[in-house]
PDB file of N, CA, C and O in Angstrom:
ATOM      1  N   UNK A   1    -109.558  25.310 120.059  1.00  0.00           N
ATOM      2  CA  UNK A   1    -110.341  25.972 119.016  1.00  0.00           C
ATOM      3  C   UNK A   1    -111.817  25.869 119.365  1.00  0.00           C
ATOM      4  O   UNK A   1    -112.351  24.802 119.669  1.00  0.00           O
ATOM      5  N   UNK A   2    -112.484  27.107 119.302  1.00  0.00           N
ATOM      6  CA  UNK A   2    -114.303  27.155 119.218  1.00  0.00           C
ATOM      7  C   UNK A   2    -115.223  26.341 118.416  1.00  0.00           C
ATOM      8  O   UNK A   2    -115.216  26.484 117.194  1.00  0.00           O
ATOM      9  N   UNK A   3    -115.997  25.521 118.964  1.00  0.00           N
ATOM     10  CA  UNK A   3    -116.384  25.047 117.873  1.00  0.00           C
ATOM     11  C   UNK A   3    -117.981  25.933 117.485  1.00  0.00           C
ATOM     12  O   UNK A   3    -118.814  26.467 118.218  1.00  0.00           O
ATOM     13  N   UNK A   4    -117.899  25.788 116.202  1.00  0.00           N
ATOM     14  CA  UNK A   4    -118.839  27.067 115.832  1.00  0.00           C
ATOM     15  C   UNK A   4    -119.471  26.228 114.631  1.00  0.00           C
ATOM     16  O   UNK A   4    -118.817  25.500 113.884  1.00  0.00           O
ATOM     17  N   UNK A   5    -120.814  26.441 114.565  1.00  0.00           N
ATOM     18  CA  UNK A   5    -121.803  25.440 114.085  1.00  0.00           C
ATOM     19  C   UNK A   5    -123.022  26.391 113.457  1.00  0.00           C
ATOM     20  O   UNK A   5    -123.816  27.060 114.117  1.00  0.00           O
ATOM     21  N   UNK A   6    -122.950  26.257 111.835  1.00  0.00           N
ATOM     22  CA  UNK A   6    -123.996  28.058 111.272  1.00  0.00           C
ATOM     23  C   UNK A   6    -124.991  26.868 110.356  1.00  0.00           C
ATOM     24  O   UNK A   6    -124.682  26.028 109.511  1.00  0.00           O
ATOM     25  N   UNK A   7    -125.983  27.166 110.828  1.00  0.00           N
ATOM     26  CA  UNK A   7    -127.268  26.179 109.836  1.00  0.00           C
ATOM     27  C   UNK A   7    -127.423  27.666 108.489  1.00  0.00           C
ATOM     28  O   UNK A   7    -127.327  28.840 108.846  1.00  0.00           O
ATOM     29  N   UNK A   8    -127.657  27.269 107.051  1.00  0.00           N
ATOM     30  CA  UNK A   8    -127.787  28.039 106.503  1.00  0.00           C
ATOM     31  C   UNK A   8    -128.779  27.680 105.043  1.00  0.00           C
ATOM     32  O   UNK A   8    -129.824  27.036 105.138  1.00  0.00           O
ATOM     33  N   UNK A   9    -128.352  28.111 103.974  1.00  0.00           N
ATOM     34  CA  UNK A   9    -129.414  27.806 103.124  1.00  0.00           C
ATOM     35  C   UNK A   9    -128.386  28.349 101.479  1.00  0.00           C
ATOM     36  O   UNK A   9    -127.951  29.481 101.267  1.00  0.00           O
ATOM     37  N   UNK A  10    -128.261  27.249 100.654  1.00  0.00           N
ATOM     38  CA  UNK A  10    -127.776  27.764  99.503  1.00  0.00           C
ATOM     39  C   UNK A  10    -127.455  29.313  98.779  1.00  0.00           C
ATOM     40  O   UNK A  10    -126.410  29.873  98.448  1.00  0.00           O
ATOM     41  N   UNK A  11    -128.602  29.615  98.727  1.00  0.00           N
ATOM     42  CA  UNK A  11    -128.245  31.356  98.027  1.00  0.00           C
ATOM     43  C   UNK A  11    -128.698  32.812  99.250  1.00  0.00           C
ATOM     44  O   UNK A  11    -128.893  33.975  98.897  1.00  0.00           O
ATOM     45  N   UNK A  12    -128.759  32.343 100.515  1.00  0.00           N
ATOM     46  CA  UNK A  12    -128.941  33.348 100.836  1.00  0.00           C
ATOM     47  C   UNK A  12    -127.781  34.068 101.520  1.00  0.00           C
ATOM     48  O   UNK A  12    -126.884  33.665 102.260  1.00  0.00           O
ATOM     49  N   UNK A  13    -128.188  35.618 100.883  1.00  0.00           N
ATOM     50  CA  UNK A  13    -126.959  36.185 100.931  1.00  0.00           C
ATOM     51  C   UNK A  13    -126.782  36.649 102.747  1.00  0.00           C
ATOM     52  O   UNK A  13    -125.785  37.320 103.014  1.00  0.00           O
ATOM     53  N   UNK A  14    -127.556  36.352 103.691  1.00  0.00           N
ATOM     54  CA  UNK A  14    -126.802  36.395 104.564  1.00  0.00           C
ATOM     55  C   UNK A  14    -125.993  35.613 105.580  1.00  0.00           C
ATOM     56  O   UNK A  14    -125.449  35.932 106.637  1.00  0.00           O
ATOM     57  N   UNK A  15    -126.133  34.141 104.696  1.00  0.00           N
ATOM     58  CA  UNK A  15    -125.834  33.370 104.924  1.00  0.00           C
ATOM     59  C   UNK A  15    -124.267  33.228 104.489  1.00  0.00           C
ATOM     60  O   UNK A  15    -123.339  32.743 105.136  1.00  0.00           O
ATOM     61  N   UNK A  16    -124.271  33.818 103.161  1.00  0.00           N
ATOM     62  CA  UNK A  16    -123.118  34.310 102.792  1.00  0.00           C
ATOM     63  C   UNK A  16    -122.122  35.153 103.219  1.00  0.00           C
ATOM     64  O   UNK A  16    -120.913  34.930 103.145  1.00  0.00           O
ATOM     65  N   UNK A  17    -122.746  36.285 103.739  1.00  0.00           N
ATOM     66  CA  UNK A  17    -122.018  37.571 104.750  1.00  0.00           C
ATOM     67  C   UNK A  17    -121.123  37.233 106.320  1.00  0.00           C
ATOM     68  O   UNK A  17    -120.157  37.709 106.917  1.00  0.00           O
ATOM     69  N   UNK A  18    -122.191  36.042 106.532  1.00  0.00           N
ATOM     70  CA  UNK A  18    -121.927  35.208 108.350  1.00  0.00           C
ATOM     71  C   UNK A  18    -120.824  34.545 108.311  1.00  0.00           C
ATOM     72  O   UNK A  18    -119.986  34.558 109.213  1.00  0.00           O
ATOM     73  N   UNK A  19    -120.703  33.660 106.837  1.00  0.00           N
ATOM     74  CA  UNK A  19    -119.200  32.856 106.485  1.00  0.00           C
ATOM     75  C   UNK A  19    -118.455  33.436 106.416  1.00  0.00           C
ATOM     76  O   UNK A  19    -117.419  33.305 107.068  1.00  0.00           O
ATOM     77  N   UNK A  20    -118.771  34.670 105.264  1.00  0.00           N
ATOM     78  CA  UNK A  20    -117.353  35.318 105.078  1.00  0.00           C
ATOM     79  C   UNK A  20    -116.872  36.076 106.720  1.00  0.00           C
ATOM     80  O   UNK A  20    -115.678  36.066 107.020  1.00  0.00           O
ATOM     81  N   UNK A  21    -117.639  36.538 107.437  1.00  0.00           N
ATOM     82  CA  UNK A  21    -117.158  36.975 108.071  1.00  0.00           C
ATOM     83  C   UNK A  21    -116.080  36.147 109.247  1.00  0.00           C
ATOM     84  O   UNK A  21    -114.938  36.459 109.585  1.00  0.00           O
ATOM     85  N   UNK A  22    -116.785  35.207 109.613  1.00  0.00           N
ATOM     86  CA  UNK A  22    -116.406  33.353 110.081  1.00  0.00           C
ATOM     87  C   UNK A  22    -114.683  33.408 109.611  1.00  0.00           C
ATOM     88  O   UNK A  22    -113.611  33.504 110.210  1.00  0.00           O
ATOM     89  N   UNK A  23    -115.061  33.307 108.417  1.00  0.00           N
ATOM     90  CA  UNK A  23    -113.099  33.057 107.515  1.00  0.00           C
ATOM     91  C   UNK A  23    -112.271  34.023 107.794  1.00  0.00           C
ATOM     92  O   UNK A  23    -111.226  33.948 108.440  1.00  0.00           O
ATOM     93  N   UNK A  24    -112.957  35.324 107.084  1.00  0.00           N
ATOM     94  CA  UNK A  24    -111.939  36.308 107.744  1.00  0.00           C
ATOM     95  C   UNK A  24    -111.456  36.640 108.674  1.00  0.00           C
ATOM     96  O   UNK A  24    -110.616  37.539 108.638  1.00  0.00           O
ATOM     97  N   UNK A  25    -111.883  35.915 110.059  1.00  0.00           N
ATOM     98  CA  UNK A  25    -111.386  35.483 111.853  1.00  0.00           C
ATOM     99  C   UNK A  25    -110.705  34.358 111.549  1.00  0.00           C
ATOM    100  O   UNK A  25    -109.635  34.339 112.159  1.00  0.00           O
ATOM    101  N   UNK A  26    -110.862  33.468 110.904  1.00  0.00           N
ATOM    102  CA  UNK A  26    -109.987  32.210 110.686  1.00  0.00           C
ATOM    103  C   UNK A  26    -110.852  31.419 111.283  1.00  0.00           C
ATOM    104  O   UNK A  26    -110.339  30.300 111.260  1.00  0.00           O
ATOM    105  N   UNK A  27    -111.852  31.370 111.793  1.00  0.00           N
ATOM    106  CA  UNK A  27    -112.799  31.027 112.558  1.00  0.00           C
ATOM    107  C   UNK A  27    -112.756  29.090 111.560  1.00  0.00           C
ATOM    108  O   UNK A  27    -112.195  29.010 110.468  1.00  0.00           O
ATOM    109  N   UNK A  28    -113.266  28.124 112.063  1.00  0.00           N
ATOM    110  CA  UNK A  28    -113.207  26.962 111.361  1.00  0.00           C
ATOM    111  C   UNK A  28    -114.818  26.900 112.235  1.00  0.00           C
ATOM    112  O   UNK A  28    -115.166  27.189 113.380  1.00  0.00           O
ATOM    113  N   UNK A  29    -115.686  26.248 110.744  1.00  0.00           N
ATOM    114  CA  UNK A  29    -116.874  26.255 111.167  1.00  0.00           C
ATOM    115  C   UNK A  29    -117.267  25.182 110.427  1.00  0.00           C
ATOM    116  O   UNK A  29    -116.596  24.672 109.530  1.00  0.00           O
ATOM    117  N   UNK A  30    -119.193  24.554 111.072  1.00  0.00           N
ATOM    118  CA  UNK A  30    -119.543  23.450 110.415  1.00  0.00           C
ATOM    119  C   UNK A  30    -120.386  23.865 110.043  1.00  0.00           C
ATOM    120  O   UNK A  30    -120.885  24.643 110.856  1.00  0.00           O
ATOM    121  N   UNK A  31    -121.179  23.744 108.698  1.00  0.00           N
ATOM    122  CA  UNK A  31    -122.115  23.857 108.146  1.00  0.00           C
ATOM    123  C   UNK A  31    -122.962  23.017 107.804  1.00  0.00           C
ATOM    124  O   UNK A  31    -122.708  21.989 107.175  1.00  0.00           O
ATOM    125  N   UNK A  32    -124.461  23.510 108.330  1.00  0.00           N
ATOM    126  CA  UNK A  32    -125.869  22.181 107.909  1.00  0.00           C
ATOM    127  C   UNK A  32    -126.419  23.538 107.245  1.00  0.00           C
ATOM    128  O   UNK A  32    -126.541  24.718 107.572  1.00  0.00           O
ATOM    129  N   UNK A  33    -126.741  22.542 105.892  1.00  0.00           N
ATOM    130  CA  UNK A  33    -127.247  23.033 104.408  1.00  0.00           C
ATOM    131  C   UNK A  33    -128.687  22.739 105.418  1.00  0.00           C
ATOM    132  O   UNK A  33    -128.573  22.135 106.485  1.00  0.00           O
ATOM    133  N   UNK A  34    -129.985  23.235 104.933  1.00  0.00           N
ATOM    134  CA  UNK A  34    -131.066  23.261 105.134  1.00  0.00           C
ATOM    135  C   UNK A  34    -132.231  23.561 104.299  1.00  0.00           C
ATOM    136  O   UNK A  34    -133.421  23.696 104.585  1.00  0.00           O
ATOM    137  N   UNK A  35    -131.522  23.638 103.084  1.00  0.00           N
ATOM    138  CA  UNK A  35    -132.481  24.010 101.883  1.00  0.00           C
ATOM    139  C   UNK A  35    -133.144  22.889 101.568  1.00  0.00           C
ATOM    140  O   UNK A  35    -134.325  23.073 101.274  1.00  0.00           O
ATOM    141  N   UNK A  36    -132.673  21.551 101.531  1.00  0.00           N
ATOM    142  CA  UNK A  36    -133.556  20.532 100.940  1.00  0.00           C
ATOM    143  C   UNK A  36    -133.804  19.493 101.855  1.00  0.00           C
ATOM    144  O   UNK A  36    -134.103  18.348 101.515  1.00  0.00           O
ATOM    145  N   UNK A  37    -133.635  20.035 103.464  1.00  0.00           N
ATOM    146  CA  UNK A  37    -133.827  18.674 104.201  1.00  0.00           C
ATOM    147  C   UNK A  37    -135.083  19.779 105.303  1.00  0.00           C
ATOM    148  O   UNK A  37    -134.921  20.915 105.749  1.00  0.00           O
ATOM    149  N   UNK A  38    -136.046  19.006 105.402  1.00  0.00           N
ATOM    150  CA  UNK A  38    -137.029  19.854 106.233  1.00  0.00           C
ATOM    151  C   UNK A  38    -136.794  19.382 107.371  1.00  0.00           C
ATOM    152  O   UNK A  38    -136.879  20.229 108.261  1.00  0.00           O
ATOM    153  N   UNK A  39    -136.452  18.060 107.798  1.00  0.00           N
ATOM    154  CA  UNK A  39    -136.469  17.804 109.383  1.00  0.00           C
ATOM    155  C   UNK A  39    -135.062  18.714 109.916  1.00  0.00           C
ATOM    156  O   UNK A  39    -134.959  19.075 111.088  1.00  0.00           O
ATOM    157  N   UNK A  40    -133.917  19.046 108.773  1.00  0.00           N
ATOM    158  CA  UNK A  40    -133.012  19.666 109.753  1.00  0.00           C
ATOM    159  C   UNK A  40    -133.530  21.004 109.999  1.00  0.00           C
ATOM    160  O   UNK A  40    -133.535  21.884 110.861  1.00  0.00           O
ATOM    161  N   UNK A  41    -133.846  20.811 109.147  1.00  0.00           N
ATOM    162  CA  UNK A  41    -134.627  22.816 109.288  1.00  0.00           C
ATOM    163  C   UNK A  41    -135.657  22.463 110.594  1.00  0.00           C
ATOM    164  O   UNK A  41    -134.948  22.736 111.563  1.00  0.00           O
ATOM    165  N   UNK A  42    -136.653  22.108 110.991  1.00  0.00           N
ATOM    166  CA  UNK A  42    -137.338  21.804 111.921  1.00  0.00           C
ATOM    167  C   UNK A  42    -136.284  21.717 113.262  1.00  0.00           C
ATOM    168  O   UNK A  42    -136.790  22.147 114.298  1.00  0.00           O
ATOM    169  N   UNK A  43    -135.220  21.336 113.347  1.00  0.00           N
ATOM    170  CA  UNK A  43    -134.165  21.018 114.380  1.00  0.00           C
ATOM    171  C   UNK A  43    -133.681  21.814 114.847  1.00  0.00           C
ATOM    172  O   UNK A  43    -133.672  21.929 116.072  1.00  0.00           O
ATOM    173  N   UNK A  44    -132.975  22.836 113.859  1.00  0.00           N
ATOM    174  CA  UNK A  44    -132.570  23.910 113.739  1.00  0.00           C
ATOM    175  C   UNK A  44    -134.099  24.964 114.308  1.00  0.00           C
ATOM    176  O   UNK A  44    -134.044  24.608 115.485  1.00  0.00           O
ATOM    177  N   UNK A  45    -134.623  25.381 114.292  1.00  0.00           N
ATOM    178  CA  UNK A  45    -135.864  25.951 114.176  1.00  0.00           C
ATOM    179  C   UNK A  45    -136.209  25.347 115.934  1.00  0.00           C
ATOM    180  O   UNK A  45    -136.080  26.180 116.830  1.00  0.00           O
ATOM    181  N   UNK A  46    -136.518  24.297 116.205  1.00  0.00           N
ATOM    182  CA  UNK A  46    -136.493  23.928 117.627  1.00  0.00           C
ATOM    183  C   UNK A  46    -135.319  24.275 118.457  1.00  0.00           C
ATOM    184  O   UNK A  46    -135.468  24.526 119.653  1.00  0.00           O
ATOM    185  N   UNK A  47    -134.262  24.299 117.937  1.00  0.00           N
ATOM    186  CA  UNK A  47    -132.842  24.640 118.844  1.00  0.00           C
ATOM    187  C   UNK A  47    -133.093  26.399 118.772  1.00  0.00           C
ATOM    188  O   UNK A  47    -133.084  27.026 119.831  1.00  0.00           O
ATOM    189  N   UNK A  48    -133.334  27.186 117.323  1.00  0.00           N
ATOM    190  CA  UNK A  48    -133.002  28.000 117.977  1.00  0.00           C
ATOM    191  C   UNK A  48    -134.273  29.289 118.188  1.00  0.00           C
ATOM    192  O   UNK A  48    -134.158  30.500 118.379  1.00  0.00           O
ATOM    193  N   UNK A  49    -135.439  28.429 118.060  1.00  0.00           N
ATOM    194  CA  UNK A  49    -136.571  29.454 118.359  1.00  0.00           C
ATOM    195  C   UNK A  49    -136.938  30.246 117.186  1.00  0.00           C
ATOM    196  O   UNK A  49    -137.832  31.091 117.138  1.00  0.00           O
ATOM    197  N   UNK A  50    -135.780  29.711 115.796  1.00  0.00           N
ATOM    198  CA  UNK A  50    -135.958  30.708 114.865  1.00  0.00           C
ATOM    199  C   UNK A  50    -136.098  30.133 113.588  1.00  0.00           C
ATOM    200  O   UNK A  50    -135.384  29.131 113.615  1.00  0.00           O
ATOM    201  N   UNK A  51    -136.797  30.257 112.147  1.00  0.00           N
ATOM    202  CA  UNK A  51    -136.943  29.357 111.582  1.00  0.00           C
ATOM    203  C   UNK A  51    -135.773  30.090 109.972  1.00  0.00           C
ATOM    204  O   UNK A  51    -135.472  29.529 108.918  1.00  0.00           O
ATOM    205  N   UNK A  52    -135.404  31.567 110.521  1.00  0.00           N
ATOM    206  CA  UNK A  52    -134.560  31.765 109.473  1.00  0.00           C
ATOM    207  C   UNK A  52    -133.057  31.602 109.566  1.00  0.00           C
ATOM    208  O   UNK A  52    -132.529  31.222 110.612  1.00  0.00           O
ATOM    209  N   UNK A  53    -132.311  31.911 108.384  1.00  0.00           N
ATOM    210  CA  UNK A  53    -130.931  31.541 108.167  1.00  0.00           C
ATOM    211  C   UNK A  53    -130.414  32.945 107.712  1.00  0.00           C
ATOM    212  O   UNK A  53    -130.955  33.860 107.091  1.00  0.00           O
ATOM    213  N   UNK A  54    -129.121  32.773 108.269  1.00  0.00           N
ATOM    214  CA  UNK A  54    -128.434  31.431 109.080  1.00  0.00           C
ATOM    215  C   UNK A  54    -128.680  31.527 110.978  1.00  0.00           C
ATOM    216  O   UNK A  54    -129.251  32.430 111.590  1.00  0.00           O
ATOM    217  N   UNK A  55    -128.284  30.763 111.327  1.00  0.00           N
ATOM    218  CA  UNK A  55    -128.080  30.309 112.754  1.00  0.00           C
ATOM    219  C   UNK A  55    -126.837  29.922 113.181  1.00  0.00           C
ATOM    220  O   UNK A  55    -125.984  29.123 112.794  1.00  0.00           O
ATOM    221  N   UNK A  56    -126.945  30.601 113.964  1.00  0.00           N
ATOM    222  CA  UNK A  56    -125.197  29.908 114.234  1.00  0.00           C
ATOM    223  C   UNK A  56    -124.589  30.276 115.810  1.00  0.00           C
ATOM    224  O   UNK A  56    -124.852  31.293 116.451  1.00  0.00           O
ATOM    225  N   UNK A  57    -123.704  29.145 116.232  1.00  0.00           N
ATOM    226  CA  UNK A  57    -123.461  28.842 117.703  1.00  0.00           C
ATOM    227  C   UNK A  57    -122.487  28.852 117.508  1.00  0.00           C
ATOM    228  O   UNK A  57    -121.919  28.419 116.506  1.00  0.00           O
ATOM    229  N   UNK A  58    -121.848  29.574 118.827  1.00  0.00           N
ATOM    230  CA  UNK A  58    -120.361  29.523 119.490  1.00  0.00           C
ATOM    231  C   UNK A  58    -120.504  28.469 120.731  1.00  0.00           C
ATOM    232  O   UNK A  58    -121.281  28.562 121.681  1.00  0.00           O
ATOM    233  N   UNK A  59    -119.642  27.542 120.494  1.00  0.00           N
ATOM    234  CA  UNK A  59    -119.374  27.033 121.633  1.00  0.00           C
ATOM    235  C   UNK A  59    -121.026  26.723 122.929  1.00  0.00           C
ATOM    236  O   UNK A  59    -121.243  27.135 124.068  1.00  0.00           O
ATOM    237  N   UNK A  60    -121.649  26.037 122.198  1.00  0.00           N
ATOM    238  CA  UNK A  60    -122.761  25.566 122.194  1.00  0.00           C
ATOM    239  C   UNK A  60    -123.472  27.167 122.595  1.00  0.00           C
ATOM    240  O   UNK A  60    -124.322  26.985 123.467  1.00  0.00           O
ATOM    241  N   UNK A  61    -123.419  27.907 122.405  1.00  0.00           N
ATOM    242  CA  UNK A  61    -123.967  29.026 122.690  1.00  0.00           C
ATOM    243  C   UNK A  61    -124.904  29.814 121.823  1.00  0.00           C
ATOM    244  O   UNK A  61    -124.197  30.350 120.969  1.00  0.00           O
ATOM    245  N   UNK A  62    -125.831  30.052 121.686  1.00  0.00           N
ATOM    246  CA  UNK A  62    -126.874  30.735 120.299  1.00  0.00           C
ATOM    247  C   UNK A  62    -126.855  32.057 120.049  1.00  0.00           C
ATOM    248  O   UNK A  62    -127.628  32.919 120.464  1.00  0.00           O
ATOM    249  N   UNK A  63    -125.520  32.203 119.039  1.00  0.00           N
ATOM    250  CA  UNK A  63    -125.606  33.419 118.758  1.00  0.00           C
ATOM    251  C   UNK A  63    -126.641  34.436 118.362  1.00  0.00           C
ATOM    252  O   UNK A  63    -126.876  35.518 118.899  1.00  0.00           O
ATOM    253  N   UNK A  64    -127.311  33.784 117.138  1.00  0.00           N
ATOM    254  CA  UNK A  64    -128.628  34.422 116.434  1.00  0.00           C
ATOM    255  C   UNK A  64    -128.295  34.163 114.569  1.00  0.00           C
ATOM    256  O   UNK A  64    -127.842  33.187 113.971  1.00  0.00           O
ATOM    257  N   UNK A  65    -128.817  35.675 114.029  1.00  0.00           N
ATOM    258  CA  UNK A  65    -128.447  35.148 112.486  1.00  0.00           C
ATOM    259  C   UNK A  65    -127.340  36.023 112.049  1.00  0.00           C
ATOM    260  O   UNK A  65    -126.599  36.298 112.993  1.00  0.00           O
ATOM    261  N   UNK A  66    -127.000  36.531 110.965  1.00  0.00           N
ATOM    262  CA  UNK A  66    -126.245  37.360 110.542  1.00  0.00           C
ATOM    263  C   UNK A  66    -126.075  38.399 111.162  1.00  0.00           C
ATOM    264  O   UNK A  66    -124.934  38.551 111.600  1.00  0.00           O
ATOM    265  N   UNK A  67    -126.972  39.372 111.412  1.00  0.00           N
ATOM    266  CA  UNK A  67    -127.208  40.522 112.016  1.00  0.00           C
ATOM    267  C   UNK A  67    -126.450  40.710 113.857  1.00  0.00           C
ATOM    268  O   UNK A  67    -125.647  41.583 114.189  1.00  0.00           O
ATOM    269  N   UNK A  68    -126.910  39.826 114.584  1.00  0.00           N
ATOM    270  CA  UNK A  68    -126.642  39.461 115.467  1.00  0.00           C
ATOM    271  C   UNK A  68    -124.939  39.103 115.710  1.00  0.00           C
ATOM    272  O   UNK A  68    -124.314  39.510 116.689  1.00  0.00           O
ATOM    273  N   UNK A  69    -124.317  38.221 114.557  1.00  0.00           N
ATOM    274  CA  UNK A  69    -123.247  38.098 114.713  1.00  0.00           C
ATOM    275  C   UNK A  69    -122.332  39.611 114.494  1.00  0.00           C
ATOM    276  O   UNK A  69    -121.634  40.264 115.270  1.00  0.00           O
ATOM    277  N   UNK A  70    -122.720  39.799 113.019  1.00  0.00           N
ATOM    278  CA  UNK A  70    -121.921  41.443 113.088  1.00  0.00           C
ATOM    279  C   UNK A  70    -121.974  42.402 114.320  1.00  0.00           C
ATOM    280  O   UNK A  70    -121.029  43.076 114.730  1.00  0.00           O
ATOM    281  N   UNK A  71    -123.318  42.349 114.875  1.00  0.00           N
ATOM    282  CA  UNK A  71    -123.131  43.510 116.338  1.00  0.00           C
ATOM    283  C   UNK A  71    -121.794  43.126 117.235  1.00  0.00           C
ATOM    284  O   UNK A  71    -121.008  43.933 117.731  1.00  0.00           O
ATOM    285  N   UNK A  72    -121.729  41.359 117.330  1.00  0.00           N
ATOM    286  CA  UNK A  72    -120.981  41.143 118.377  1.00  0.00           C
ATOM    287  C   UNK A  72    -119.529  41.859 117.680  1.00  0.00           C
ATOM    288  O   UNK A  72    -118.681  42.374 118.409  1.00  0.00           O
ATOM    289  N   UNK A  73    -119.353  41.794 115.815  1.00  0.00           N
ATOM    290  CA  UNK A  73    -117.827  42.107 115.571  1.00  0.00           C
ATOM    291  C   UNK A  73    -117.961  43.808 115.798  1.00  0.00           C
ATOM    292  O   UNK A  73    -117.099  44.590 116.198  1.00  0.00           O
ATOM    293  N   UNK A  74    -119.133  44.027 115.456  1.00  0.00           N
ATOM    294  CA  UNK A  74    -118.645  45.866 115.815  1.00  0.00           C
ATOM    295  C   UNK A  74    -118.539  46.330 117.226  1.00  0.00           C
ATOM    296  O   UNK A  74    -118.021  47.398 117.552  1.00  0.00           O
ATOM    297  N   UNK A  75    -119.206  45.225 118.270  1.00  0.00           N
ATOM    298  CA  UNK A  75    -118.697  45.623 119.439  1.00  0.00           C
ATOM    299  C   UNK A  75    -117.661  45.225 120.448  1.00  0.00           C
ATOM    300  O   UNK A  75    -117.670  45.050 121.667  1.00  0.00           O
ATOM    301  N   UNK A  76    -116.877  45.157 119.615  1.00  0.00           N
ATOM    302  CA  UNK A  76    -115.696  43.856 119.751  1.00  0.00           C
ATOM    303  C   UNK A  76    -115.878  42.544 120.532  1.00  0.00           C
ATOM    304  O   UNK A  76    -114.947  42.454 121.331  1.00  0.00           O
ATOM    305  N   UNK A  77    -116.333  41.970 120.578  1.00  0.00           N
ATOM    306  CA  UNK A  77    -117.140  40.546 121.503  1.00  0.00           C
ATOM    307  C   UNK A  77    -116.968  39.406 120.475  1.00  0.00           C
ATOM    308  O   UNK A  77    -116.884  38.245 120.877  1.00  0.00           O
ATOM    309  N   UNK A  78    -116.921  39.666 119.332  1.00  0.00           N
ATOM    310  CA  UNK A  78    -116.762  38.384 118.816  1.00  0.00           C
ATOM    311  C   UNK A  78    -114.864  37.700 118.832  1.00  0.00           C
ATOM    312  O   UNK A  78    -114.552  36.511 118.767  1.00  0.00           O
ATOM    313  N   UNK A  79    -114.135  38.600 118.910  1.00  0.00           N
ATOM    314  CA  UNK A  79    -112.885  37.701 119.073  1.00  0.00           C
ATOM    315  C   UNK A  79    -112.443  37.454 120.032  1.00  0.00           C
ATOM    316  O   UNK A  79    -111.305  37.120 120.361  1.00  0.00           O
ATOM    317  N   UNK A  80    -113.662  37.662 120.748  1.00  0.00           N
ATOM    318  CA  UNK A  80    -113.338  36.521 122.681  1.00  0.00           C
ATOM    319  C   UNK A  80    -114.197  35.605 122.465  1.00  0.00           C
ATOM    320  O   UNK A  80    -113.862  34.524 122.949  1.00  0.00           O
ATOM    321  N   UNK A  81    -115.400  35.613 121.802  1.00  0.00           N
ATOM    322  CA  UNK A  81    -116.138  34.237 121.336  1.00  0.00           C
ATOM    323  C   UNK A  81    -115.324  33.574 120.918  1.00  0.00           C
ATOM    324  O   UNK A  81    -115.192  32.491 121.489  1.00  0.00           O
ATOM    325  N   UNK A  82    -114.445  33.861 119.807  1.00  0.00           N
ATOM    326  CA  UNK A  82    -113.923  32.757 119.217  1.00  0.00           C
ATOM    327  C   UNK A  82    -112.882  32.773 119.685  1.00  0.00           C
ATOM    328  O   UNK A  82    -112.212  31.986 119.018  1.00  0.00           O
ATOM    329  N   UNK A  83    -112.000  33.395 120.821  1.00  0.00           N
ATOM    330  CA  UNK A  83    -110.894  33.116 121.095  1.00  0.00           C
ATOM    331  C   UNK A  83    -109.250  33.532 120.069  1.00  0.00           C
ATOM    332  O   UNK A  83    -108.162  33.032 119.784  1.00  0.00           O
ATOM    333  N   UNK A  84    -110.004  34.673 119.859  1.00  0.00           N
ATOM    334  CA  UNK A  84    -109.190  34.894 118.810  1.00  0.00           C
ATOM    335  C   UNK A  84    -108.246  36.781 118.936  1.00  0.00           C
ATOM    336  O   UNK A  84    -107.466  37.141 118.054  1.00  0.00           O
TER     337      UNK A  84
END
């Protein structure tokens, strides 16, 4: 199994869109909340050059944010990321 790792933030809705999409692959993912901790956000933000949410890695790999992940599902690339 991929391990897949999405930094995100309580109410944002594309943070919301990235999961659902995550589940509906069956995808099993870890989530770092970042709304109330600033050094993870800073971490996150150093790892990925980017300071918005979500973020999220395949298999130590930097996908990008929401946007980024959907291109890979409309261009079929994401269910060889995840092996699926």
């Amino acid at each position: 199994m991929n391990k897949v790792i999405i930094y995100t933030t309580r109410f944002c809705p594309y943070c919301l869109r990235a999961k659902h999409l995550l589940e509906q692959k069956g995808a099993k993912y870890k989530e770092f909340r970042v709304d109330n901790d600033p050094r993870l956000r800073q971490k996150m933000a150093k790892m990925s050059n980017r300071r918005t949410v979500p973020q999220i890695w395949i298999n130590d790999k930097h996908i990008g944010g929401c946007d980024e992940l959907y291109a890979l599902e409309r261009s079929d690339k994401l269910d060889k990321l995840l092996n699926i």
